[in-house]
Structure formats: C-alpha cells, structure tokens
N, C-alpha and C positions, 0 to 999 in steps of 0.2 A: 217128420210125419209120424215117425212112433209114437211121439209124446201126445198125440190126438186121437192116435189109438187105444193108447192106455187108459186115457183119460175118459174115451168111450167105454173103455173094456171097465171102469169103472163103477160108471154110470150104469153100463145097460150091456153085460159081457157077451152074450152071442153077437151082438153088431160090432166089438171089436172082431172078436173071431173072423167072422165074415168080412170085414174089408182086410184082415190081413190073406187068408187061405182061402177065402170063397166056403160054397159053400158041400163041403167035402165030409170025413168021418169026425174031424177035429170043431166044426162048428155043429154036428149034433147032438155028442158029447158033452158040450157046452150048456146045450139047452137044456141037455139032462139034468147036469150037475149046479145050472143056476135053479132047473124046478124043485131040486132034492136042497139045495140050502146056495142062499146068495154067494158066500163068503166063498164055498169052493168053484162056482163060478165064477168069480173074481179072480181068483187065485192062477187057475185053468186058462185064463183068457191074458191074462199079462205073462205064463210061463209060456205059451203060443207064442203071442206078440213078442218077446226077448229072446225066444228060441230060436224060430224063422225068420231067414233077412226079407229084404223089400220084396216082396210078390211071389214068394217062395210057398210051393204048397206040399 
C-alpha cells in the first residue's frame, strides 16, 4: 500500500500526505511546501510516507 502512496505523493503530494497522517501539521506543511515549489513537496510527502508505518500519525 506505500507504493500507491508514493506514487500519489508523486502525482499530487498533499493527498499522499493525507492518506498516510490524516489531516494533522505534516499535511499542511505539505501544501505549503508543494505551493512554494513542487519538487520539495514531493520530497516532503515520500520522507512522511517512508518515515511513518501504516496509519501512524
């Protein structure tokens, strides 16, 4: 199920964010850092996703 995560966090990193943590400090963040440049969105949303295990917030 990561790998669909990532794969989202890819695509579109705040909805990775969010189906890993909900929606807590770590998916705001996100949206911040995808509005200020894609790539550390990206970055942000798979270092979330490989940090926290399954349903971990």
């Amino acid at each position: 199920m990561d790998i669909v995560r990532i794969i989202l966090a890819v695509i579109l990193p705040p909805l990775g964010v969010f189906l890993q943590v909900g929606p807590g400090k770590h998916f705001w963040l996100n949206i911040l850092l995808t509005i200020l440049g894609y790539i550390p969105g990206i970055v942000h949303a798979v270092w979330i996703i490989a940090r926290t295990g399954p349903h971990r917030a």
